[in-house]
mmCIF file of the N, C-alpha and C atoms, coordinates in Angstrom:
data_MODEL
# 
_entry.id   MODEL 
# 
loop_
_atom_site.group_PDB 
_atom_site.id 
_atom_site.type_symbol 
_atom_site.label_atom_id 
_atom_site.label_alt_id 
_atom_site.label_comp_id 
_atom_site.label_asym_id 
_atom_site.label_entity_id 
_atom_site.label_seq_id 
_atom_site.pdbx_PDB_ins_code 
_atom_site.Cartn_x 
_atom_site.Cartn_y 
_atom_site.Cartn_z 
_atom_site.occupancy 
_atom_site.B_iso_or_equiv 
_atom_site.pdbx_formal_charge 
_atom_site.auth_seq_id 
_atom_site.auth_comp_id 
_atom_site.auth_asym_id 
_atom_site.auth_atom_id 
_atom_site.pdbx_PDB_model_num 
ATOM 1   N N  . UNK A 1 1  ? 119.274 79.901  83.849 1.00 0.00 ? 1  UNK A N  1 
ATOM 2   C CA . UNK A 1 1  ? 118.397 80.942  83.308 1.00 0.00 ? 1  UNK A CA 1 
ATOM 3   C C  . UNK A 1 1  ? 117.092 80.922  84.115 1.00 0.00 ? 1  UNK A C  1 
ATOM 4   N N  . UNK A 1 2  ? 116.437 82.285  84.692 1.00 0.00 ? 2  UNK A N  1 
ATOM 5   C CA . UNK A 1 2  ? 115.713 82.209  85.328 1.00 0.00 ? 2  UNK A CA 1 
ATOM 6   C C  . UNK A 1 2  ? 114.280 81.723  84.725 1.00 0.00 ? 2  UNK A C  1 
ATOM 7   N N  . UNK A 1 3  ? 112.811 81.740  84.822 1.00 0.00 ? 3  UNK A N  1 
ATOM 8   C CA . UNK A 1 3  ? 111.757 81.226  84.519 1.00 0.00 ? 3  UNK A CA 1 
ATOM 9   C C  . UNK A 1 3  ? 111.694 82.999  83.865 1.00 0.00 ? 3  UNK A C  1 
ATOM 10  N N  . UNK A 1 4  ? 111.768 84.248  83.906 1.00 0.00 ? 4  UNK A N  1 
ATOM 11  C CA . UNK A 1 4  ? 111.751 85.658  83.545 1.00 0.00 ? 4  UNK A CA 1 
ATOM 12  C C  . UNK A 1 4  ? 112.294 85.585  82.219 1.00 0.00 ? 4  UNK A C  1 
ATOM 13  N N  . UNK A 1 5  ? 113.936 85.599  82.247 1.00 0.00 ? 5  UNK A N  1 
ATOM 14  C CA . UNK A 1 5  ? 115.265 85.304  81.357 1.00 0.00 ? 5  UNK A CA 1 
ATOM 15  C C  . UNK A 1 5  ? 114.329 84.354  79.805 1.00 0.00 ? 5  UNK A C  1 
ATOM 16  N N  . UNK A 1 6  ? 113.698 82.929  80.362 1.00 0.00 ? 6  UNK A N  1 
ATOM 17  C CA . UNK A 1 6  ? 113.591 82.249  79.548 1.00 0.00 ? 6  UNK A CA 1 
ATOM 18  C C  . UNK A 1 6  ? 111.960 82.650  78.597 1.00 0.00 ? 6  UNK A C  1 
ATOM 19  N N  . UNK A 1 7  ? 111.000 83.364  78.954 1.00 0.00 ? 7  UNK A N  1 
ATOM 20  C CA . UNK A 1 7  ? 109.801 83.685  78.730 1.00 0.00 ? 7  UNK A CA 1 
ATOM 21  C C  . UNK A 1 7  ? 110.163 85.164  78.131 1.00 0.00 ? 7  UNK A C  1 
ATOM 22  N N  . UNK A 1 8  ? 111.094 85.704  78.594 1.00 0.00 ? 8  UNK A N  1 
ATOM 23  C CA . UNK A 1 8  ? 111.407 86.892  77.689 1.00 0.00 ? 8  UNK A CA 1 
ATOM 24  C C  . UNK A 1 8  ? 111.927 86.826  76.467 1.00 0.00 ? 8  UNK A C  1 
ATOM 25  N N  . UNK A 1 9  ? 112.632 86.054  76.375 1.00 0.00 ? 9  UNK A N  1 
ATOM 26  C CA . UNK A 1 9  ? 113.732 85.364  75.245 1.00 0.00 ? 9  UNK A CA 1 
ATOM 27  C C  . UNK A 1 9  ? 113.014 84.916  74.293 1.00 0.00 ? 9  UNK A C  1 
ATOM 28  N N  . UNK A 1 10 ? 111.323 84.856  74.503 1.00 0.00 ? 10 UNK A N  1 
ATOM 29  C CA . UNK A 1 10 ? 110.567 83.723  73.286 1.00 0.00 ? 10 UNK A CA 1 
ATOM 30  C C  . UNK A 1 10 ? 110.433 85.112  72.375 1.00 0.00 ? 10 UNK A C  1 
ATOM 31  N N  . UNK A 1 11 ? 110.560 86.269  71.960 1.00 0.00 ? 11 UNK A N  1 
ATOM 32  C CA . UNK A 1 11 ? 110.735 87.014  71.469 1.00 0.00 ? 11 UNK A CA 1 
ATOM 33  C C  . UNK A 1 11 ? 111.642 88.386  71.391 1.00 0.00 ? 11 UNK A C  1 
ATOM 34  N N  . UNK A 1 12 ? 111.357 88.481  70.433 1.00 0.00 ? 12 UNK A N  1 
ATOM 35  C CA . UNK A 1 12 ? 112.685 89.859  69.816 1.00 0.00 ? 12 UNK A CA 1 
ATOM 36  C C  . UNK A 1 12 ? 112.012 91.175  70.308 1.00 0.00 ? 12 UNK A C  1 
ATOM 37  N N  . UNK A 1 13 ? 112.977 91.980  70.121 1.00 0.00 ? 13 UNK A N  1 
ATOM 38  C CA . UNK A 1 13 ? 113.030 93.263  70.219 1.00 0.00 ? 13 UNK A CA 1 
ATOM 39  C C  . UNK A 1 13 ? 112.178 93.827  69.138 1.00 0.00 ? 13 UNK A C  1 
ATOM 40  N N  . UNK A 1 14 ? 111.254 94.606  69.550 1.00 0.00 ? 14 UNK A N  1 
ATOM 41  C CA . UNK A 1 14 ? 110.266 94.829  68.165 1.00 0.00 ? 14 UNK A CA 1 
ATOM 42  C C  . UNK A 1 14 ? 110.801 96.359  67.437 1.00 0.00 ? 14 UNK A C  1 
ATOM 43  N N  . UNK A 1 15 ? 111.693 96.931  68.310 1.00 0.00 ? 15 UNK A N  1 
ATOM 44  C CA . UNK A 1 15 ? 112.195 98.296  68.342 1.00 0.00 ? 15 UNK A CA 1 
ATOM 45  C C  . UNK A 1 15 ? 111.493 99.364  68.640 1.00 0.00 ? 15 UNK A C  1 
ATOM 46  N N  . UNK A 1 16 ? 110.247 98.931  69.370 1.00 0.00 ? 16 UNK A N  1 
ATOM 47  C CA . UNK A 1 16 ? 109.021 99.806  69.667 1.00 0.00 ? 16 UNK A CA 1 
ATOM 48  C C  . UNK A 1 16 ? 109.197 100.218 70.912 1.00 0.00 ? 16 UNK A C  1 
ATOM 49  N N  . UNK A 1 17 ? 109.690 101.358 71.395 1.00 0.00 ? 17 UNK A N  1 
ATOM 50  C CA . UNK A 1 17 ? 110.102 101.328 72.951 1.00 0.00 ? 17 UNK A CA 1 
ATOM 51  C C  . UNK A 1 17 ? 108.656 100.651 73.988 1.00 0.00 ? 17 UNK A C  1 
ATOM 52  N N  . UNK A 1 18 ? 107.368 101.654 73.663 1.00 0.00 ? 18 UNK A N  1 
ATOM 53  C CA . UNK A 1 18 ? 106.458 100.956 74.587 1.00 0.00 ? 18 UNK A CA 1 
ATOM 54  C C  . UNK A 1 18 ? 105.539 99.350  73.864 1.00 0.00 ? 18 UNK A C  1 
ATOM 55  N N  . UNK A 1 19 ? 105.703 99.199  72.975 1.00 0.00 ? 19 UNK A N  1 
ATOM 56  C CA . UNK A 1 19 ? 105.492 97.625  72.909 1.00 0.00 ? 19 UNK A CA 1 
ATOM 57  C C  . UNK A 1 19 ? 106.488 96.466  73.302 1.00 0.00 ? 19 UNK A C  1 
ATOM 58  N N  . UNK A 1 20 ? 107.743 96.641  73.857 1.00 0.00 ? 20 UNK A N  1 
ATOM 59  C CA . UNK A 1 20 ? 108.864 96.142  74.267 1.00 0.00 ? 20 UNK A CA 1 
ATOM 60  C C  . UNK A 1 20 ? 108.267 96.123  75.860 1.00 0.00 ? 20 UNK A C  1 
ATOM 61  N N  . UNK A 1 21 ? 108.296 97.108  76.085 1.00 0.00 ? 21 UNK A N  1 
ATOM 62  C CA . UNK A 1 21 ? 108.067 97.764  77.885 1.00 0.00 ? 21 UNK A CA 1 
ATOM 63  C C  . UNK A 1 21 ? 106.610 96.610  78.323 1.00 0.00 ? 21 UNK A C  1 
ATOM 64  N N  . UNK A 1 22 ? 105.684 96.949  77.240 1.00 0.00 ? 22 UNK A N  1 
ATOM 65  C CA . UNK A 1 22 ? 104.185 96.421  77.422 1.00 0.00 ? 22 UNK A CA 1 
ATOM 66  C C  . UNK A 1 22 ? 104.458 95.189  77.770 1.00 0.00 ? 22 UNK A C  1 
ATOM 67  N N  . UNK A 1 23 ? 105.541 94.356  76.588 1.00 0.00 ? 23 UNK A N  1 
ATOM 68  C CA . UNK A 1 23 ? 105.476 92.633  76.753 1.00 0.00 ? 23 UNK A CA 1 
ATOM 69  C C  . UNK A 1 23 ? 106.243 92.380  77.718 1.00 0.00 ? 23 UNK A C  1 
ATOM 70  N N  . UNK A 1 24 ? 107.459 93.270  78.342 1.00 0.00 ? 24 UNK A N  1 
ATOM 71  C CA . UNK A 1 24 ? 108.309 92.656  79.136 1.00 0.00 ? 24 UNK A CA 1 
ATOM 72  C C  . UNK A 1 24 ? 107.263 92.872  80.442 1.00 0.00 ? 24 UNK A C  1 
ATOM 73  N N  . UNK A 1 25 ? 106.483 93.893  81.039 1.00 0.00 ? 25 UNK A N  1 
ATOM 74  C CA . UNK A 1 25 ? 105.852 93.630  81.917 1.00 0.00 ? 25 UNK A CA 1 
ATOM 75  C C  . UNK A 1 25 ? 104.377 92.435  81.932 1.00 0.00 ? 25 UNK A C  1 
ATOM 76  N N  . UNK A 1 26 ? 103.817 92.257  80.794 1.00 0.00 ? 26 UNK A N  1 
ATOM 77  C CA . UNK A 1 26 ? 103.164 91.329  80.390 1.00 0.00 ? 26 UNK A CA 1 
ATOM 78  C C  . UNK A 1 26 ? 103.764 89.482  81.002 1.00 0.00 ? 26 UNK A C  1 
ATOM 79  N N  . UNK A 1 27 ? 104.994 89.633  80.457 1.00 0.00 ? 27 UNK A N  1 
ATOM 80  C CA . UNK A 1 27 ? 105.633 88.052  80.395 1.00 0.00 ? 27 UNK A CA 1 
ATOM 81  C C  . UNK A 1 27 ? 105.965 88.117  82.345 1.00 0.00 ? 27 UNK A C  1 
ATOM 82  N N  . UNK A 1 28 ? 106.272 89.296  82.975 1.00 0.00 ? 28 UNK A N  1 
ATOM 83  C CA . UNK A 1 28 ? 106.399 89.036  84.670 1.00 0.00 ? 28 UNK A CA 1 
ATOM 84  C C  . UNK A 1 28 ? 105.144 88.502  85.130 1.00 0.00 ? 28 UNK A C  1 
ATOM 85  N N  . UNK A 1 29 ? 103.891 89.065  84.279 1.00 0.00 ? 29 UNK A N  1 
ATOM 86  C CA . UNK A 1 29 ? 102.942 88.560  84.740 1.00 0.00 ? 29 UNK A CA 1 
ATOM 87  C C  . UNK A 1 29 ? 101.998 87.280  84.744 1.00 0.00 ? 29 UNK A C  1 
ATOM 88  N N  . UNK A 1 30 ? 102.442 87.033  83.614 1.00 0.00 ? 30 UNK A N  1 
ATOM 89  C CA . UNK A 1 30 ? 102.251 85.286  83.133 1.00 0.00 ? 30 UNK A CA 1 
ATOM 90  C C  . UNK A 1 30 ? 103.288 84.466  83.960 1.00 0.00 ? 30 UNK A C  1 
ATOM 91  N N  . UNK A 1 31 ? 104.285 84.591  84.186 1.00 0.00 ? 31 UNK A N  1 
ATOM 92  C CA . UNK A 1 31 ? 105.328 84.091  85.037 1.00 0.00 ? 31 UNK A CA 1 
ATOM 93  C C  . UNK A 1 31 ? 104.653 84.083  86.544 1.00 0.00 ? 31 UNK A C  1 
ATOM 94  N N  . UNK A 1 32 ? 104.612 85.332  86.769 1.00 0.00 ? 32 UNK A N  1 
ATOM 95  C CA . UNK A 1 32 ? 103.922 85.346  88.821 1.00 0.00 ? 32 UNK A CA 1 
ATOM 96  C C  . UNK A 1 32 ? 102.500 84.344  88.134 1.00 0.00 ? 32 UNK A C  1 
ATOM 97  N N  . UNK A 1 33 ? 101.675 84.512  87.494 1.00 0.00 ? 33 UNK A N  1 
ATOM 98  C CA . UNK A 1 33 ? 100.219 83.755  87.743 1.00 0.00 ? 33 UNK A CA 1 
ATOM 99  C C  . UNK A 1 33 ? 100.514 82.535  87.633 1.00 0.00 ? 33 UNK A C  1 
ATOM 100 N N  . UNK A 1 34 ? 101.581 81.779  86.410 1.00 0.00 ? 34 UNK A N  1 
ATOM 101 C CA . UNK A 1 34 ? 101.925 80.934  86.415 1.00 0.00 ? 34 UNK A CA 1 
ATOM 102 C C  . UNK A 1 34 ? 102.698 79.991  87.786 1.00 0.00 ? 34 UNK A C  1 
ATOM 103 N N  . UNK A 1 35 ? 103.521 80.805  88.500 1.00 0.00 ? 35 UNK A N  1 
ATOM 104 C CA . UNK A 1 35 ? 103.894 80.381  89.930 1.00 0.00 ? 35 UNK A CA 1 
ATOM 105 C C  . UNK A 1 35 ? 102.693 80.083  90.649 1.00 0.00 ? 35 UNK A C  1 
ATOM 106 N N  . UNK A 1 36 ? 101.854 80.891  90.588 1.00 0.00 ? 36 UNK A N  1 
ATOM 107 C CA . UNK A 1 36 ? 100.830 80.501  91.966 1.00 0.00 ? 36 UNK A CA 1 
ATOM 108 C C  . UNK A 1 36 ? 100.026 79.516  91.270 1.00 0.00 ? 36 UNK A C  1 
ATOM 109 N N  . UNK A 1 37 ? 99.510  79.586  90.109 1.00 0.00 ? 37 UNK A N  1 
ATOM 110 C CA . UNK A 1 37 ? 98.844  78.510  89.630 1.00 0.00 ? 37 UNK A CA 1 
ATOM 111 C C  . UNK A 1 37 ? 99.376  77.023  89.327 1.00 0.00 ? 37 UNK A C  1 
ATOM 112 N N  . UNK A 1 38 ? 100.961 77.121  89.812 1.00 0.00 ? 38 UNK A N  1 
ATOM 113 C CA . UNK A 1 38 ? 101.153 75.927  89.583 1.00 0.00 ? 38 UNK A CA 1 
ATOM 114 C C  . UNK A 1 38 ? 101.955 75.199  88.347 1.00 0.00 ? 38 UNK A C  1 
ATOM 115 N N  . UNK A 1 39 ? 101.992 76.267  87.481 1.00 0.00 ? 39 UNK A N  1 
ATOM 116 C CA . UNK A 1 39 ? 102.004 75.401  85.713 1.00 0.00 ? 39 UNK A CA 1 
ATOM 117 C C  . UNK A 1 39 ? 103.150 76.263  85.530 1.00 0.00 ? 39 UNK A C  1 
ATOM 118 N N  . UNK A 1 40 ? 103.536 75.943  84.011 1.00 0.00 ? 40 UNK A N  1 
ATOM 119 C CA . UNK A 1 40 ? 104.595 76.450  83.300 1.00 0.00 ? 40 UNK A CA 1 
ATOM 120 C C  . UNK A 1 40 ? 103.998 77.664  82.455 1.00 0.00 ? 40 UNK A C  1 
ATOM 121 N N  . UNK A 1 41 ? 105.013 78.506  82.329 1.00 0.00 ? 41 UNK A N  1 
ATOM 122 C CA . UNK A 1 41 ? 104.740 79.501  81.706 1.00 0.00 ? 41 UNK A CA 1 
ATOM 123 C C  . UNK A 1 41 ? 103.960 79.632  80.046 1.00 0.00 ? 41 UNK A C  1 
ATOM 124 N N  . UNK A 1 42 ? 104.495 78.470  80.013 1.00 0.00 ? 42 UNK A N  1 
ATOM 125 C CA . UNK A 1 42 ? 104.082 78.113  78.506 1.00 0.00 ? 42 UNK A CA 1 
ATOM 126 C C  . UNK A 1 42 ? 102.578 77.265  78.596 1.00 0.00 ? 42 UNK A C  1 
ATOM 127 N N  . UNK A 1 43 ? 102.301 76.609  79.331 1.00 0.00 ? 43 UNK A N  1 
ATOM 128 C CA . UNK A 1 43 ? 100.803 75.834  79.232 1.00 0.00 ? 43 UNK A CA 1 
ATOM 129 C C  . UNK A 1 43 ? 100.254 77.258  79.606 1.00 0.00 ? 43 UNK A C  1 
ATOM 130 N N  . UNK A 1 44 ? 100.244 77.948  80.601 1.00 0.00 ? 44 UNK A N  1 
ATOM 131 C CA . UNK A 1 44 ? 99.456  79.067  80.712 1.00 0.00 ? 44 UNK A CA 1 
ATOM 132 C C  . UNK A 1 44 ? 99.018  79.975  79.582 1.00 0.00 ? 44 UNK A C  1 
ATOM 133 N N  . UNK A 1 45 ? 100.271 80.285  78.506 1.00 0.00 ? 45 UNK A N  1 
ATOM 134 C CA . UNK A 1 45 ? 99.487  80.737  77.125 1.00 0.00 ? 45 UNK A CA 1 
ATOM 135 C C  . UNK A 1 45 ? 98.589  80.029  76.376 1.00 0.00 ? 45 UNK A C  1 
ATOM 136 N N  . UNK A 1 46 ? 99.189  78.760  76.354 1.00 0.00 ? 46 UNK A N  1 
ATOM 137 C CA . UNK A 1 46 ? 98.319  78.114  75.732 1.00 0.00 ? 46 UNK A CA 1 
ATOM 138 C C  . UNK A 1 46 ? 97.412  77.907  76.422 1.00 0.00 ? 46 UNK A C  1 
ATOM 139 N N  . UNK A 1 47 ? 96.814  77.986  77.541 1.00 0.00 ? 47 UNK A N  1 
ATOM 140 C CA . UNK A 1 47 ? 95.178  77.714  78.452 1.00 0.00 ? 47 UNK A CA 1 
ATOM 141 C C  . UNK A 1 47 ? 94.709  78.901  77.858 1.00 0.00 ? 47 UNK A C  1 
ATOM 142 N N  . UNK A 1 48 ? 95.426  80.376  78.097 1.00 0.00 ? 48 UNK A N  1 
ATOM 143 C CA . UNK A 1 48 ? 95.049  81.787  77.718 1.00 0.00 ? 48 UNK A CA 1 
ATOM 144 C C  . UNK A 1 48 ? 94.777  81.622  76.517 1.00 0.00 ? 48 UNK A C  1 
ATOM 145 N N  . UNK A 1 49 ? 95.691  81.861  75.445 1.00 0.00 ? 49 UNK A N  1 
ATOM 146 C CA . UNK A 1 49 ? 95.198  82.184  74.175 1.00 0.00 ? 49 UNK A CA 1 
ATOM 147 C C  . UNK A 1 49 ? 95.270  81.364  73.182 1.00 0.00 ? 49 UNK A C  1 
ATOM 148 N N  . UNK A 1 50 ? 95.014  80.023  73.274 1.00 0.00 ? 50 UNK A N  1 
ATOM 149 C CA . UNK A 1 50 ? 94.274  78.925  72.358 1.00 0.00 ? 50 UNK A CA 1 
ATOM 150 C C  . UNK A 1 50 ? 93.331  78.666  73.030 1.00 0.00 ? 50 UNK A C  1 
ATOM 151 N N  . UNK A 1 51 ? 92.624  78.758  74.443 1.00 0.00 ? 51 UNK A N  1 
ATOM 152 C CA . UNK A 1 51 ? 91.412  78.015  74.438 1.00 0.00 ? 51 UNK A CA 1 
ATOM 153 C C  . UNK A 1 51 ? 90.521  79.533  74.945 1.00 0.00 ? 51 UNK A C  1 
ATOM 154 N N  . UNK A 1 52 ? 91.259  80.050  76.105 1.00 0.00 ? 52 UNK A N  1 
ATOM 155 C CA . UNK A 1 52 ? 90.020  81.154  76.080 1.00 0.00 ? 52 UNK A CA 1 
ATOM 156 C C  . UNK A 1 52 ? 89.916  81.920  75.637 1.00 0.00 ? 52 UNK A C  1 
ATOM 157 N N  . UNK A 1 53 ? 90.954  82.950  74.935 1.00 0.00 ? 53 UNK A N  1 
ATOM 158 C CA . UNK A 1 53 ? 90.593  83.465  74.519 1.00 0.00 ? 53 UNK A CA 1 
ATOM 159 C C  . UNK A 1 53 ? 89.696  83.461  73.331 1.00 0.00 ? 53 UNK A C  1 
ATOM 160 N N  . UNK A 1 54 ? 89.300  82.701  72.169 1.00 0.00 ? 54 UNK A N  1 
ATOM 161 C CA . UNK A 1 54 ? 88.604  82.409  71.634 1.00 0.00 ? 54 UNK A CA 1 
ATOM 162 C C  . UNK A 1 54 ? 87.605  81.829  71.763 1.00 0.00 ? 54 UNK A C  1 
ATOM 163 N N  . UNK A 1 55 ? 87.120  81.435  72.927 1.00 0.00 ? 55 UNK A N  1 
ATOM 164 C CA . UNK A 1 55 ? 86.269  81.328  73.658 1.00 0.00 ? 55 UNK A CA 1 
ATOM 165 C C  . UNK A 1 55 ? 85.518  82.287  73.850 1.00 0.00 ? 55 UNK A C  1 
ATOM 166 N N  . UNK A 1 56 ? 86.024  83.241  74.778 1.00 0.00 ? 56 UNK A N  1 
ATOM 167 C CA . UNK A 1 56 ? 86.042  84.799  75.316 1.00 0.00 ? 56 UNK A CA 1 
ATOM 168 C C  . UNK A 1 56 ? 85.414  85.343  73.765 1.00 0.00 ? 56 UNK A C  1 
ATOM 169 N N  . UNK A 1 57 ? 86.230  85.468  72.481 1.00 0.00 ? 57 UNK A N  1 
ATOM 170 C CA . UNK A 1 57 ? 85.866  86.233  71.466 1.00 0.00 ? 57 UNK A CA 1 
ATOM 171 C C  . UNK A 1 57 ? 84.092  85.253  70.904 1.00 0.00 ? 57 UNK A C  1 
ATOM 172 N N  . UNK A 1 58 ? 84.510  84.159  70.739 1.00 0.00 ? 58 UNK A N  1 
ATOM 173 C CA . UNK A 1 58 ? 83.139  83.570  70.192 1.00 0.00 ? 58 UNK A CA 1 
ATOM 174 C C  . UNK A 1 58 ? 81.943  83.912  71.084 1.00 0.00 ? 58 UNK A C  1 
ATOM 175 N N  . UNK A 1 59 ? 82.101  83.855  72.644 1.00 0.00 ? 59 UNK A N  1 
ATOM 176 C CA . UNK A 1 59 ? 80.750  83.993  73.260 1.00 0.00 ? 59 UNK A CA 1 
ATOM 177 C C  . UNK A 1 59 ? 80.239  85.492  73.425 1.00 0.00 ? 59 UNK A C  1 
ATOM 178 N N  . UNK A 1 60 ? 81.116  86.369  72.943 1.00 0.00 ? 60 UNK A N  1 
ATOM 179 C CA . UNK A 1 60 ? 80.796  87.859  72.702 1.00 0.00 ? 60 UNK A CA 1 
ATOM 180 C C  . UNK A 1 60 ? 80.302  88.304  71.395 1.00 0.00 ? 60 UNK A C  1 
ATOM 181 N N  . UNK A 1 61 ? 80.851  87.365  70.776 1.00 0.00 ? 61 UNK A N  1 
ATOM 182 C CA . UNK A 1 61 ? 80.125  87.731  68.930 1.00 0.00 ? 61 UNK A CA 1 
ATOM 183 C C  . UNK A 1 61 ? 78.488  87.358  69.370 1.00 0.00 ? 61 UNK A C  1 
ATOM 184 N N  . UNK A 1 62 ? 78.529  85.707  69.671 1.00 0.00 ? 62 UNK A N  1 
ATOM 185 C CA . UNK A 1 62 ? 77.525  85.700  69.864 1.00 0.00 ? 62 UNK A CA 1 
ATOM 186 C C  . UNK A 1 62 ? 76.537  85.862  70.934 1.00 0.00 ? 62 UNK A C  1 
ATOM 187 N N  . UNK A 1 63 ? 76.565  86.955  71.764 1.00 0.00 ? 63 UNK A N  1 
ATOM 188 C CA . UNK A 1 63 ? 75.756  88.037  72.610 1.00 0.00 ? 63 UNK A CA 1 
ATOM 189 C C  . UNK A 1 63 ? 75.858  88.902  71.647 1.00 0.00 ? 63 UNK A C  1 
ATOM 190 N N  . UNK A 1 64 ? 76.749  89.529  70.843 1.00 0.00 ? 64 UNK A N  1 
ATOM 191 C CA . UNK A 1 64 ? 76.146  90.638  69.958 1.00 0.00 ? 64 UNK A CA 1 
ATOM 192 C C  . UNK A 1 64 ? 75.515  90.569  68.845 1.00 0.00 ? 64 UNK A C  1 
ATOM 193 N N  . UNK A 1 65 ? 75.366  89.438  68.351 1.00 0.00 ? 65 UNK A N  1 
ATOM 194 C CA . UNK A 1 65 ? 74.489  89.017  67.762 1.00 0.00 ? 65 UNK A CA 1 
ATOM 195 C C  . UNK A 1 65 ? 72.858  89.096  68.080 1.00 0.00 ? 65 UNK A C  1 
ATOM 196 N N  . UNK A 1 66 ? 73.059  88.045  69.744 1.00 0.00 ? 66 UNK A N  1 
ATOM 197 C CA . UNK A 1 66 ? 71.826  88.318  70.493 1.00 0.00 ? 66 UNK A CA 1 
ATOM 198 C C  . UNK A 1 66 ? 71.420  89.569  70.784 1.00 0.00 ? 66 UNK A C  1 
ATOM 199 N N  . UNK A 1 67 ? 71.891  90.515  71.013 1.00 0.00 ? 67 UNK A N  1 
ATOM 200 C CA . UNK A 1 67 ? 71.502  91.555  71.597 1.00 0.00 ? 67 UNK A CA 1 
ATOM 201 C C  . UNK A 1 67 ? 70.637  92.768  70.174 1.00 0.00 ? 67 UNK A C  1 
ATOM 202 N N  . UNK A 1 68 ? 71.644  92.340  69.156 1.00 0.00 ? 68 UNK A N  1 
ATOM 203 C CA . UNK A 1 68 ? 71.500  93.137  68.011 1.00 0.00 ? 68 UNK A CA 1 
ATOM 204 C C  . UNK A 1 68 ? 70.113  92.856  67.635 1.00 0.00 ? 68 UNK A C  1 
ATOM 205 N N  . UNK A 1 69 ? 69.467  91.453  67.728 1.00 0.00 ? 69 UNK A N  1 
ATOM 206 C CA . UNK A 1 69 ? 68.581  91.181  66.998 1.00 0.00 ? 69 UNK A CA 1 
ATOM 207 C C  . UNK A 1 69 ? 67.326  91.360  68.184 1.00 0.00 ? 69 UNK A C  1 
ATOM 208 N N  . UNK A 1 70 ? 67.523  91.809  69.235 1.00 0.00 ? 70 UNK A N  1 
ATOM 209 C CA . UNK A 1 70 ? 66.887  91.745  70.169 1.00 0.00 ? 70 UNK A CA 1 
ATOM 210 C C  . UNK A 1 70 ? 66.369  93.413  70.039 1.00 0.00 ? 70 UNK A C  1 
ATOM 211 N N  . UNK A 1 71 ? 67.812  94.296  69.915 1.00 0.00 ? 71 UNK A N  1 
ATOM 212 C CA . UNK A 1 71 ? 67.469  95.476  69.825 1.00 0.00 ? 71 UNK A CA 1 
ATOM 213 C C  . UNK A 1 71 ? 66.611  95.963  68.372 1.00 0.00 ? 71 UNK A C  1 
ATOM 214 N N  . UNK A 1 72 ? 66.826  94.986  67.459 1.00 0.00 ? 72 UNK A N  1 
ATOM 215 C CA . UNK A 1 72 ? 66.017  95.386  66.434 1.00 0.00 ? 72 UNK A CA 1 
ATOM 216 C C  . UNK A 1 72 ? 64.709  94.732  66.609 1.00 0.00 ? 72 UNK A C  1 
ATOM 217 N N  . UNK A 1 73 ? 64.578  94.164  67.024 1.00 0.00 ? 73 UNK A N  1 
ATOM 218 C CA . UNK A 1 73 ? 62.972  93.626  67.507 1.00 0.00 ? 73 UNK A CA 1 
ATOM 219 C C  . UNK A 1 73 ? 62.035  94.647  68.456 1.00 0.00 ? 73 UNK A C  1 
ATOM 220 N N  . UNK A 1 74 ? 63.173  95.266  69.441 1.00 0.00 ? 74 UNK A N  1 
ATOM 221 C CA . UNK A 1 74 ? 62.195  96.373  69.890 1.00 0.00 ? 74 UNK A CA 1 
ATOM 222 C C  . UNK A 1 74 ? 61.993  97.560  68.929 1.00 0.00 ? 74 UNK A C  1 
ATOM 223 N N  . UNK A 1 75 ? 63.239  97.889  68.295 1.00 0.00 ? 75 UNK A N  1 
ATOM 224 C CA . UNK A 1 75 ? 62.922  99.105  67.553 1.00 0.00 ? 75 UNK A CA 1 
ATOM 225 C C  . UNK A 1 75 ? 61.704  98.674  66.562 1.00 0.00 ? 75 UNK A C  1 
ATOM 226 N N  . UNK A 1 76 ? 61.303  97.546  66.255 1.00 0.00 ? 76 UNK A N  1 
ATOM 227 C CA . UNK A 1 76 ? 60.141  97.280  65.019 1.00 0.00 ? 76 UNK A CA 1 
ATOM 228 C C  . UNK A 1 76 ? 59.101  97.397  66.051 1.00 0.00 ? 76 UNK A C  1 
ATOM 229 N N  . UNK A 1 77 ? 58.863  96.920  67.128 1.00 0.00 ? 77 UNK A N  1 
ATOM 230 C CA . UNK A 1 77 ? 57.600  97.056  68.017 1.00 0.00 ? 77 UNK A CA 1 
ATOM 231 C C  . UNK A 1 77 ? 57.455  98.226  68.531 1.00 0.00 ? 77 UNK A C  1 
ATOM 232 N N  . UNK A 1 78 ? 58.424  99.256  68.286 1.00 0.00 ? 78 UNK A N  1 
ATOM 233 C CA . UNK A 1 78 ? 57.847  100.612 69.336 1.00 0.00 ? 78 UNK A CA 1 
ATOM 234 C C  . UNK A 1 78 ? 57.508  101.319 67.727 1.00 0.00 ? 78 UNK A C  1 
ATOM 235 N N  . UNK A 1 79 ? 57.882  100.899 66.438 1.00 0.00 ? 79 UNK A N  1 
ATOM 236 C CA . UNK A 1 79 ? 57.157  101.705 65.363 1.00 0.00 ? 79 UNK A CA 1 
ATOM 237 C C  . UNK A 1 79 ? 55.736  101.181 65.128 1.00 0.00 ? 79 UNK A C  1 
ATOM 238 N N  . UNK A 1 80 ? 55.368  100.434 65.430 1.00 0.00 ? 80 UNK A N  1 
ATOM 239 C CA . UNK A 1 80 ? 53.918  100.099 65.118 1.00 0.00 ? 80 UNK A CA 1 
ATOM 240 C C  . UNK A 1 80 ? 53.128  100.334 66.429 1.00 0.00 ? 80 UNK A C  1 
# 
């Protein structure tokens, strides 16, 4: 079974024609990055979406946080 065959197989058919299409071109692509990077298809999700991506989501909450309170600080200084 190829490294394709076996990363496709970690899920079903959702019966969604383009969410089927989306993941099967998705999983070629974790597969090729995974080749050049070296690793298995499977540590690569898990580097992706247990560590950065939530990473990725936490350091954007908090810039919008920053930014929010930043933008409300000017809007109070340009009313007075």
């Amino acid at each position: 079974m190829t490294e394709y065959e076996k990363a496709s197989s970690t899920m079903g058919d959702s019966g969604i024609h383009w969410i089927d299409v989306l993941f099967r071109w998705c999983v070629v692509l974790l597969v090729d990055a995974a080749e050049v990077l070296g690793i298995s298809y499977e540590a690569l999700n898990v580097y992706l979406f247990v560590f950065l991506l939530p990473l990725a989501l936490i350091c954007s909450g908090l810039l919008n946080i920053f930014l929010y309170k930043r933008f409300r600080d000017e809007v109070v200084k340009a009313r007075v």
